[in-house]
C-alpha positions in Angstrom: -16.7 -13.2 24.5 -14.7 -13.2 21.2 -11.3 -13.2 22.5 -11.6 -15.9 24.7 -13.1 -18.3 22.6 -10.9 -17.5 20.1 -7.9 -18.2 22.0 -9.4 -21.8 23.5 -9.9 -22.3 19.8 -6.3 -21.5 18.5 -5.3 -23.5 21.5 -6.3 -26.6 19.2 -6.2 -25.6 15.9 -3.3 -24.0 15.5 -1.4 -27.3 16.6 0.3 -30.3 14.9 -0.5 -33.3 15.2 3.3 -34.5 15.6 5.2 -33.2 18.9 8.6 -32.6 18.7 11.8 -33.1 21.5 14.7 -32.3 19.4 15.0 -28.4 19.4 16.6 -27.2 22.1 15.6 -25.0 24.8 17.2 -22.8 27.0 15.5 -20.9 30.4 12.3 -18.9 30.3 12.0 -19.7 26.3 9.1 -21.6 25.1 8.7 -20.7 21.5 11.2 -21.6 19.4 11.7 -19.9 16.2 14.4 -22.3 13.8 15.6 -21.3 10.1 17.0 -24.1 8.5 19.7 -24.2 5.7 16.5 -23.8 3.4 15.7 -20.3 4.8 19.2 -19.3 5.1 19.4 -19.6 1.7 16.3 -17.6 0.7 17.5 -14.9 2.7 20.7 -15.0 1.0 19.3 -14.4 -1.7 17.0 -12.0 -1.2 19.6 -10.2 0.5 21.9 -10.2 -2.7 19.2 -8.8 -4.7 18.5 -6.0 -2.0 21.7 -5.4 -2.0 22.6 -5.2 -5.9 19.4 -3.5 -6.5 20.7 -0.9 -4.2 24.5 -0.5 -5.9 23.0 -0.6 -9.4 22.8 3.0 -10.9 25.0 4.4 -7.8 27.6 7.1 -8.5 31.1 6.8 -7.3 33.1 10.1 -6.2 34.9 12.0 -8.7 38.4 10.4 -8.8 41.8 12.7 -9.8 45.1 11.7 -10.5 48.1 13.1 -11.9 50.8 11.2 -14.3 54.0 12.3 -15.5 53.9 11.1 -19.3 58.0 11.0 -20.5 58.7 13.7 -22.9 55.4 15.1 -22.9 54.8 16.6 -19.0 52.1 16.3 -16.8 48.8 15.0 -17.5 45.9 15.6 -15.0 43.3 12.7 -15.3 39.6 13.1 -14.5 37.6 10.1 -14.0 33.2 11.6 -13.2 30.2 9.8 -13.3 31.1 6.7 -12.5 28.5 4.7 -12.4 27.5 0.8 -11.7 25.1 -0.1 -14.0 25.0 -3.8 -13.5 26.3 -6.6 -11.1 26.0 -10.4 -11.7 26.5 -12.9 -8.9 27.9 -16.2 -10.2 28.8 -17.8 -7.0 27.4 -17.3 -3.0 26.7 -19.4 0.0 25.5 -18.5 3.2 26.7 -21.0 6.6 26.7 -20.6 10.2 29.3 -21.6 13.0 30.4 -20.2 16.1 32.2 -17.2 15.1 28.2 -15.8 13.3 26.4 -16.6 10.2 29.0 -16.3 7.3 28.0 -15.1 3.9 30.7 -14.8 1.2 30.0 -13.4 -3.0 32.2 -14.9 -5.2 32.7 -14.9 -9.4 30.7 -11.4 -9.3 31.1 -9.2 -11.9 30.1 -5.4 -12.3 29.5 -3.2 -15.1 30.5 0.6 -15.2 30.4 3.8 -16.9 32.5 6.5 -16.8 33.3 10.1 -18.2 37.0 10.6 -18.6 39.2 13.7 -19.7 42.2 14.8 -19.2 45.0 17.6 -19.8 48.6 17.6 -20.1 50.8 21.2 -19.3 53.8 21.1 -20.8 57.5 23.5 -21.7 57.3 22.3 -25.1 53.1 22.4 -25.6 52.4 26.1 -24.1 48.9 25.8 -24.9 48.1 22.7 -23.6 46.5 19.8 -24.5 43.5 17.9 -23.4 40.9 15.2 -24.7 37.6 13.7 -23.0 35.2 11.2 -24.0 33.2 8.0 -21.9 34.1 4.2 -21.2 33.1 0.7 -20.4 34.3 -1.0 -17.9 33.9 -4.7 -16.5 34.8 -5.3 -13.0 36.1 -9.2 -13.0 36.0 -11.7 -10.0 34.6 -9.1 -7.0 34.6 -11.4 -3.7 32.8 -10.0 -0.9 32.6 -12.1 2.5 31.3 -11.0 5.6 30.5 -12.2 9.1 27.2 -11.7 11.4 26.7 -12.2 14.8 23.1 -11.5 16.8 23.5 -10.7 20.5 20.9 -10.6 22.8 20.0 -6.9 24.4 17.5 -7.2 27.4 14.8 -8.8 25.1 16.0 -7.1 21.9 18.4 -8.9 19.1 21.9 -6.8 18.5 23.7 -7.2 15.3 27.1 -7.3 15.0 28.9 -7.3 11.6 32.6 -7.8 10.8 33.4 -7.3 7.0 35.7 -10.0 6.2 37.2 -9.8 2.9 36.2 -6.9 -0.5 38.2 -7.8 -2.9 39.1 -7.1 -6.8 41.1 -9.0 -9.3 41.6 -8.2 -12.5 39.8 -4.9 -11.7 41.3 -1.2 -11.9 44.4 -0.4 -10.3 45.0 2.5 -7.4 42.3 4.7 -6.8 39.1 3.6 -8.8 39.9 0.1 -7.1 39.0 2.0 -3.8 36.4 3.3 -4.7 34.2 0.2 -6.3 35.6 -1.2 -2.6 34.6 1.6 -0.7 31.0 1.8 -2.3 30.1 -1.9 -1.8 31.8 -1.4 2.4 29.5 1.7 2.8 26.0 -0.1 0.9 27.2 -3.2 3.5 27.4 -1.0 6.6 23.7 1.1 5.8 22.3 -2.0 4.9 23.6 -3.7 8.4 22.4 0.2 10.5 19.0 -0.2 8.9 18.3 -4.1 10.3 19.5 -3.4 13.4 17.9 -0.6 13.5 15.2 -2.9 12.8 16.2 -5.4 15.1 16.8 -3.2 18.4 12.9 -1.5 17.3 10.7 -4.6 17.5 8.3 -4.9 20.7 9.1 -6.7 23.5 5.5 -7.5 24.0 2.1 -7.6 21.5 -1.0 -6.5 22.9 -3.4 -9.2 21.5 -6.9 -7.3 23.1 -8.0 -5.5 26.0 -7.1 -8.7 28.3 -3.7 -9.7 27.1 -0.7 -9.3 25.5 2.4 -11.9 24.1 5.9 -11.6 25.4 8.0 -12.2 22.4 11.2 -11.0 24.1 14.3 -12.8 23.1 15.6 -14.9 25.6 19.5 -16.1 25.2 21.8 -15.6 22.2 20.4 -17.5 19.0 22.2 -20.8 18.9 24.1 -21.5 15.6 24.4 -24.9 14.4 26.0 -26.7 11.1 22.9 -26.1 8.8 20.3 -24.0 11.3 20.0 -20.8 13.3 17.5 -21.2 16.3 16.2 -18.0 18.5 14.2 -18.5 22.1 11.3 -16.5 22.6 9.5 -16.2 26.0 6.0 -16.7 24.4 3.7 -16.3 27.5 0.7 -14.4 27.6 1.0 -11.5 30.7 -2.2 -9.6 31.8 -3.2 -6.5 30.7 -4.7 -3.4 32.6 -3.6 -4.6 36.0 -4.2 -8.1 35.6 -2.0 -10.0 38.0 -1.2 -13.5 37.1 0.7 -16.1 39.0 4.4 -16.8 36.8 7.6 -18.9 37.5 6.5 -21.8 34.8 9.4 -24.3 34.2 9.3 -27.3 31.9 9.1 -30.3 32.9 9.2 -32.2 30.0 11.1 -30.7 26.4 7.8 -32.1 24.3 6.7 -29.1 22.1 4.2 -28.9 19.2 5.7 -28.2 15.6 3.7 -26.5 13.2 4.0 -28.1 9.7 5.5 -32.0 8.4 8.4 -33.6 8.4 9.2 -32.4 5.3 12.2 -29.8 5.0 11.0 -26.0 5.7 12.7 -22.9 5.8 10.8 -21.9 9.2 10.0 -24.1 12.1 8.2 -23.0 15.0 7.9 -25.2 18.1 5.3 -23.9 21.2 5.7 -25.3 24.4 2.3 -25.8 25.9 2.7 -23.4 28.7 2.2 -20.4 25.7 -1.0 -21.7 26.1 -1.1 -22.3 29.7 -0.8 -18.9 30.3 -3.3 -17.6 27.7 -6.0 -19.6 29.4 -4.8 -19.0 32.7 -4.7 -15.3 31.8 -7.9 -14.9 30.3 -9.9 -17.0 33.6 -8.1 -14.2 36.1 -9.3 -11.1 34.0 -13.2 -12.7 34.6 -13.4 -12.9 30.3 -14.7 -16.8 30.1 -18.1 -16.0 30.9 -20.9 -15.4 28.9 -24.8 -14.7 28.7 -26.8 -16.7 25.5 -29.6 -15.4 25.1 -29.9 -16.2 21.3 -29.4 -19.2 19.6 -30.1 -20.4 15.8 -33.3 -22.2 17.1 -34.6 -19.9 19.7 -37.1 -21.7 20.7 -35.0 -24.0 22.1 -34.8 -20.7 25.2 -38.0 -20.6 26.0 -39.5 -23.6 28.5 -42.2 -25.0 26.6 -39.5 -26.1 24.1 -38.2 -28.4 27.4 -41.5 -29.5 28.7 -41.4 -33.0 27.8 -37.9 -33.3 29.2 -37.8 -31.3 32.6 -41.9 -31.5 33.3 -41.0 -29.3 36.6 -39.1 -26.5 34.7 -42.8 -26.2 32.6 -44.8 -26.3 35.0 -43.3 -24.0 37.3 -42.5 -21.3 34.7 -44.8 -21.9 31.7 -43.7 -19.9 28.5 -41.0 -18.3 29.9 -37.8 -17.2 27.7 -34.4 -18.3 29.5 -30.7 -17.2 29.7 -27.9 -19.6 30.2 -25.3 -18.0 32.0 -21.7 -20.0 31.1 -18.9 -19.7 33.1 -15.4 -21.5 32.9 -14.9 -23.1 36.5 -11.2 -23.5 35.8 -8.1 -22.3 33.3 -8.7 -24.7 30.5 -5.7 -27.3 31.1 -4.2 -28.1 27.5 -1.7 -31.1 27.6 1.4 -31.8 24.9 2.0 -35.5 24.5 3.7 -37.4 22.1 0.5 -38.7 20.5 -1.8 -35.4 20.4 -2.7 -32.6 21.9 -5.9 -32.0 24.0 -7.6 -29.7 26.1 -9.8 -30.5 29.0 -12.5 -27.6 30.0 -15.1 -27.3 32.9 -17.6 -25.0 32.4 -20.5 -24.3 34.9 -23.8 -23.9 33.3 -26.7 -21.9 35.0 -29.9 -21.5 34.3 -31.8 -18.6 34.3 -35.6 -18.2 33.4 -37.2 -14.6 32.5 -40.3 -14.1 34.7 -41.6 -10.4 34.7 -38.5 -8.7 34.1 -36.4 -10.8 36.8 -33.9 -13.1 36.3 -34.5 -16.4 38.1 -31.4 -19.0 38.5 -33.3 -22.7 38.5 -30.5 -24.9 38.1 -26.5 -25.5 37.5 -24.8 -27.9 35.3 -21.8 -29.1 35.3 -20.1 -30.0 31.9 -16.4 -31.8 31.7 -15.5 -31.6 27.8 -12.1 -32.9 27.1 -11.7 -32.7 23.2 -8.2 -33.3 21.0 -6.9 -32.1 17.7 -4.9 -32.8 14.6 -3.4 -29.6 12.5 -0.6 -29.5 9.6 0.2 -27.6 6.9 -0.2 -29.6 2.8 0.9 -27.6 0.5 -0.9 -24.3 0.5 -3.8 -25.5 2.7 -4.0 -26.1 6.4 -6.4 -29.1 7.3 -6.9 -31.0 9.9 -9.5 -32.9 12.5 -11.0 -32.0 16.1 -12.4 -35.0 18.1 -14.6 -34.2 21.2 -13.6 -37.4 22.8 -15.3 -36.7 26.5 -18.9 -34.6 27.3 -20.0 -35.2 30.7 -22.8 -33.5 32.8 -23.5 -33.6 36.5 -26.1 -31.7 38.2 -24.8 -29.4 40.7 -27.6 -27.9 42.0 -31.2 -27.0 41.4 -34.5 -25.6 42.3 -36.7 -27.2 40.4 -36.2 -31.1 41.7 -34.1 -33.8 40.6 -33.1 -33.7 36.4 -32.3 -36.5 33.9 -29.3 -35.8 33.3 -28.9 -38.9 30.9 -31.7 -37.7 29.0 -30.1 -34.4 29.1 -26.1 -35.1 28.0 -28.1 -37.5 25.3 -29.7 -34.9 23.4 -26.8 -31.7 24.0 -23.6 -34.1 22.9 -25.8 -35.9 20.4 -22.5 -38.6 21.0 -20.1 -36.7 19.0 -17.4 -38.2 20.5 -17.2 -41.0 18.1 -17.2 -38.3 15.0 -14.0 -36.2 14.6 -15.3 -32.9 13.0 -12.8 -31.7 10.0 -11.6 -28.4 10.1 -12.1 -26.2 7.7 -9.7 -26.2 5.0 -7.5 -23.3 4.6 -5.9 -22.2 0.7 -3.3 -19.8 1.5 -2.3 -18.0 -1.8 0.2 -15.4 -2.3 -1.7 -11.9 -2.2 -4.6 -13.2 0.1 -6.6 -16.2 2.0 -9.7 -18.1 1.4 -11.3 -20.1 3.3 -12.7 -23.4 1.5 -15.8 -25.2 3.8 
């Protein structure tokens, strides 16, 4: 019972109230996953810090060179433990085009430490002579740039990475040049093995319960724009344990919901509504919107005495007896995207059944058309929001145990709530963990 009615329920929660047509959409995708300029630069950032965290405290090789010091001879030149104890970034920025995302490091500087020593063999010294102590180095204006591309692999995002530019000014000469360059190449290239590693390793689909599972394939190359980087996901919900359920679902309008405001994000998601098309349409096929209630907060509202004033025959021809009501969805709950809201319309059969000496006893079925709409958006740290039931009607459908007031019926189950938008419950998201504020 839980998954199901969780799902109708995330069907309208987790939605905006604004709808968005300006993200585009390419075949088969319908969640759209966009990170603006705002979360380009966040990652940029974070990434830098990965990625001097990493080089700080790293060892270069041993480097060896020999000079030929006039009158003296030849002088052997050790340079060991060489080691970056500090980087500072003064200058990055991170933009995207068609050749891949760009990200160039400018104005960096780096601190070293080194153990030198060296020894100089010579016709005129026979015994030689040789010295060692340690240094301090600063590395001036390091520029790094490099270029990032993200194919699509049968579902599966492939990075590419072309390192543009590793340059030192101002910095050591000859060999321990190399080696700074070298260093900050090789941290680049494990860095870029582990996330596509990464990349290449996430699933194609997410099993959700024993009834079914999201597609989050990739569909397309992400599209690159000025100031944004937007990836296609499939997004449908497939069957699970043999579960065959009808596909070929094409759009035929580009209205999505947003989560969030207006307001500039890092992160944009946009879900076409046949995400949840398919979840509903996936869950009615698998049999898993039905359920028995057989308890309720005031149970005496199961038992027939409870109802004698209002059905007189149900009393009279089962006196005292504890009921069931078997619920059933009639048809995949059909949620609509418009540009003013989004709503869900359900039909749901309602049976009947009264307890009499062990057997179960269908008496009557009622029909119930519930048509209900929703608000959703993110403030700040909290997610709020409203839920209208805006339609609850009931029609008899059959029964045997004479004709039923349905008026008098639908009167006291809806109690009229279409006319009183419930809130939902408000959501504080903090960093570390969620609470739920009622």
């Amino acid at each position: 019972m839980a998954p199901s009615i969780c799902f109708l329920l995330l069907s309208l929660l987790f939605l905006s109230s604004s709808t968005s047509g300006d993200l585009q959409h390419h075949e088969e995708g319908f969640i759209s996953l966009v990170i603006s300029d705002k979360g380009l630069d966040f990652a940029k950032d974070f990434l830098i810090d990965q990625a001097v965290a990493s080089l700080v405290l790293s060892q270069l090789p041993q480097i060896e060179n020999s000079v030929q010091v006039p009158l003296v001879g030849k002088a052997k030149v050790v340079l060991s433990d060489i080691t970056i104890n500090d980087i500072q970034v003064n200058s990055s920025y991170v933009k995207t085009g068609d050749t891949g995302i760009v990200l160039v490091v400018s104005c960096a500087t780096a601190d070293l430490t080194l153990k030198w020593r060296y020894t100089i063999s010579s016709w005129l010294v026979p015994i030689g002579i040789s010295d060692s102590g340690t240094a301090t180095v600063k590395v001036n204006d390091l520029q790094v740039g490099l270029t990032v591309n993200l194919r699509n692999q049968e579902g599966t995002l492939k990075l590419i990475l072309w390192i543009m530019d590793v340059m030192l000014v101002d910095a050591f000469a000859g060999n321990i040049a190399s080696a700074v360059e070298e260093a900050i190449s090789e941290k680049i290239k494990e860095g870029t093995a582990t996330l596509d590693y990464l990349l290449q390793s996430l699933p194609k689909t997410i099993p959700l319960d024993e009834t079914a599972a999201l597609n989050i394939s990739f569909v397309d190359n992400p599209v690159l724009s000025d100031s944004s980087i937007e990836f296609e996901i499939n997004g449908l919900f497939t069957g699970r344990n043999g579960v065959l359920v009808p596909q070929g679902y094409c759009r035929r309008s580009d209205i999505s919901v947003s989560c969030g405001d207006r307001s500039p994000k890092m992160i944009m998601i946009s879900l076409h509504e046949n995400v949840f098309k398919s979840g509903s349409l996936v869950y009615f096929t698998a049999d898993s919107m039905q359920w028995i209630v057989d308890e309720l907060p005031d149970q005496v509202l199961l038992n027939t005495a409870e109802w004698r004033f209002l059905i007189p025959q149900l009393y009279k021809q089962y006196p005292n007896d504890d009921m069931n009501l078997n619920i059933s969805v009639s048809s995949p709950p059909d949620i609509q995207v418009t540009n003013k809201n989004v709503g869900v319309k359900i039909f749901i059969d309602i049976i009947i059944d009264v307890l009499e000496a062990g057997e179960v006893i269908p008496v009557a079925c009622i029909s119930v058309d519930i048509s209900a709409s929703c608000a959703a958006e993110v403030v700040g740290n909290n997610l709020a929001g409203w839920l209208k039931l805006r339609k609850f009607s009931t029609d008899l459908k059959w029964s045997k145990i004479g004709k039923l007031h349905m008026h008098l019926i639908q009167s006291v189950t809806s109690g009229r709530p279409q006319n009183h938008p419930h809130t939902i419950p408000e959501l504080t998201v903090n960093k570390g963990n969620s609470t739920a504020n009622f």
